[in-house]
C-alpha positions as CSV (number, residue, x, y, z in Angstrom):
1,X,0.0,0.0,0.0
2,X,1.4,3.1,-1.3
3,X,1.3,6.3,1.1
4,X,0.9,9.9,0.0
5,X,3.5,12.0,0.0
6,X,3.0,14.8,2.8
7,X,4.7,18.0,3.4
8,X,5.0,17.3,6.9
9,X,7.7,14.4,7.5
10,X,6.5,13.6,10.9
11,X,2.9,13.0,9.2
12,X,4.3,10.9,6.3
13,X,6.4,8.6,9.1
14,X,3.5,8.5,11.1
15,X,1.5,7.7,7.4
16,X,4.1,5.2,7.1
17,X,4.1,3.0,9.8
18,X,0.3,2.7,10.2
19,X,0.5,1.3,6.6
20,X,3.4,-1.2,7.8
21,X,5.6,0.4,5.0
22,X,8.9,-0.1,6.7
23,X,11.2,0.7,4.2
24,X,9.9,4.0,3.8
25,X,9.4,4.4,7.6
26,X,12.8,3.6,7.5
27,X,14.2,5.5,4.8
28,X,11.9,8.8,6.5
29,X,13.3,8.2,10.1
30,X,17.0,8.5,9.0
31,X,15.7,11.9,6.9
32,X,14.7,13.5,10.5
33,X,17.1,12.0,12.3
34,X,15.5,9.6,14.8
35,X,17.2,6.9,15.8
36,X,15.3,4.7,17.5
37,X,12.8,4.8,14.6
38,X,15.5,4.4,11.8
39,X,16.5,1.3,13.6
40,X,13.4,-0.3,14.5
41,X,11.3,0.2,11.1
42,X,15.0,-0.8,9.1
43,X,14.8,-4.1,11.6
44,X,11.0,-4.3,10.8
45,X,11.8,-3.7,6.7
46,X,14.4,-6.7,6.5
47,X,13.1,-9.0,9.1
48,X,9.4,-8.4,9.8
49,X,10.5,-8.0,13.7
50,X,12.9,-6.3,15.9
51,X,15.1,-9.0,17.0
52,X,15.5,-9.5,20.8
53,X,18.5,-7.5,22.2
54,X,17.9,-4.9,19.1
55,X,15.1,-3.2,20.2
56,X,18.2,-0.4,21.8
57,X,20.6,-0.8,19.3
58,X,22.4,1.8,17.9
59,X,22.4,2.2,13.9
60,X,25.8,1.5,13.7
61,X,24.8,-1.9,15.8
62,X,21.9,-2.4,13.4
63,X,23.3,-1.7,10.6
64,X,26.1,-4.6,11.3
65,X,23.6,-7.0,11.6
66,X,21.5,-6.1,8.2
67,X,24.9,-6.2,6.3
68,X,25.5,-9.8,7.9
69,X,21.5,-10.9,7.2
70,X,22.7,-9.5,3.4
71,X,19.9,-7.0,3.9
72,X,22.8,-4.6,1.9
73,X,20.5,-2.0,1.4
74,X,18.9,-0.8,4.7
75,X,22.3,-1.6,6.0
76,X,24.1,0.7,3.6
77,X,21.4,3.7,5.2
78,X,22.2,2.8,8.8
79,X,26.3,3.1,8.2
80,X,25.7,6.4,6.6
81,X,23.9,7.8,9.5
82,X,26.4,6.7,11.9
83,X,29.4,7.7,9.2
84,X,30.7,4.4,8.7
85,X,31.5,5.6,5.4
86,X,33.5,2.1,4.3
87,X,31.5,-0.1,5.2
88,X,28.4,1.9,3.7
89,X,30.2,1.6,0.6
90,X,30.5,-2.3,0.9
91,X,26.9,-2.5,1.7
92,X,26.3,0.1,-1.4
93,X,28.2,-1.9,-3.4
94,X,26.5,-5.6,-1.9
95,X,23.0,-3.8,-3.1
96,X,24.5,-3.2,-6.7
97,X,24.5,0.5,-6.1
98,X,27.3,1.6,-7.4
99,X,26.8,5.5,-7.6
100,X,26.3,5.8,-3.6
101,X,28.9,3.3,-3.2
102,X,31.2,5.2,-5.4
103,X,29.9,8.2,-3.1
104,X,30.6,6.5,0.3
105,X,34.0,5.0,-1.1
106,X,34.7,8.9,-2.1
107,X,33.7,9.9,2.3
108,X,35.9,7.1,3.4
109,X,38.9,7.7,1.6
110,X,38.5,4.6,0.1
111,X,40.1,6.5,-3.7
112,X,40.4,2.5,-5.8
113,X,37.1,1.5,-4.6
114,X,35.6,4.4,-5.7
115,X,37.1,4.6,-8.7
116,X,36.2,1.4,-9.6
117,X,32.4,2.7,-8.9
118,X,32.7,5.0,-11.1
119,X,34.5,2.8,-14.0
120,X,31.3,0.3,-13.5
121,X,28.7,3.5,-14.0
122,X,31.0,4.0,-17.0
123,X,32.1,7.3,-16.0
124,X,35.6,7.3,-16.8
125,X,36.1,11.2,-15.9
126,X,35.1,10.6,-12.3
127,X,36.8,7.8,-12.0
128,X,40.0,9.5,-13.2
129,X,39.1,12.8,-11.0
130,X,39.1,10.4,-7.8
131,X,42.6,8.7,-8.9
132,X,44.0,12.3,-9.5
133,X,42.7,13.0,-6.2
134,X,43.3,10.0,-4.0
135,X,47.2,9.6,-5.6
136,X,47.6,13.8,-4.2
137,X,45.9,12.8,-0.7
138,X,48.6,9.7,-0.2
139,X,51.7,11.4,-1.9
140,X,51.4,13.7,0.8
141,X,50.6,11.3,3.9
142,X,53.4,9.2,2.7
143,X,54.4,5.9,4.3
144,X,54.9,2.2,2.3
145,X,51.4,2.1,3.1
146,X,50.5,4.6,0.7
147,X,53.1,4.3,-1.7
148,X,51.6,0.5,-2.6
149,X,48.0,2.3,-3.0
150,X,49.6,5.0,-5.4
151,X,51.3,2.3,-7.5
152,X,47.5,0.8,-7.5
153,X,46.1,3.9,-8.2
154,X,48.4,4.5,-11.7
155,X,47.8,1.1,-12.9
156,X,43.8,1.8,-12.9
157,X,44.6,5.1,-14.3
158,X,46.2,3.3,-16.8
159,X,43.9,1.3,-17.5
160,X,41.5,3.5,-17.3
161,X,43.3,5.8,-20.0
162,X,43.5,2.7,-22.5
163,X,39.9,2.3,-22.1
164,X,39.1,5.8,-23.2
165,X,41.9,5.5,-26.0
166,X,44.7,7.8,-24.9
């Protein structure tokens, strides 16, 4: 059953709820910030119950448990509120969303992963913006760490380049 869209967002998660439409009870709790809502209707959305031990969980608590149940994409809300941007990305990614992934990758530093987002949406120039980027951030925090990650990062760029014929 389909709700209305309202002005009001308290009205429309209220509208919501009564009509058992959890996702978007979900999806409207996160927009106003309520946590204990967010977490309960995402439980309700994916499992059709708030587990016991959940019914105080945080989001990022919550959120663990959706990606682990494979529920990617209520997960992938939940680590956004609670800026767990990496593992937002994996859920993004898990859901086959590859533009918020790319997104979430982009928060959490993650430059490859998001690259590779972007190379999958077949946008070549982001992905190559990101590279550009992410090679800057870790030429200046240095470290072998980094310098692996940069060697990474020119090989996709490489590739990357082939692809678009230069």
């Amino acid at each position: 059953m389909k709700v209305s869209s309202t002005r009001d967002p308290q009205k429309a998660l209220a509208a919501s709820a009564k009509a058992a439409d959890w996702p978007r009870a979900a999806q409207l709790a996160v927009e106003l910030g309520d946590e204990e809502k967010m977490v309960r209707f995402s439980l309700m959305a994916a499992m059709g119950r708030v587990p016991p031990g959940f019914e105080r969980a945080t989001p990022l608590r919550a959120a663990q448990l959706l990606a682990e149940k494979r529920h990617h994409q209520l997960a992938a809300l939940l680590f956004e509120h609670a800026q767990d941007y990496l593992n937002a990305g994996r859920s993004a990614s898990a859901a086959r969303q590859p533009a918020q992934a790319a997104r979430h990758f982009e928060r959490a530093g993650e430059w490859l992963e998001a690259a590779r987002c972007y190379q999958a949406l077949s946008r070549s120039g982001e992905a190559l913006r990101i590279l550009d980027y992410g090679e800057r951030s870790l030429d200046s925090a240095g470290g072998p760490r980094a310098a692996g990650q940069i060697d990474e990062i020119r090989l996709l760029r490489a590739e990357l380049l082939l692809q678009m014929g230069q």
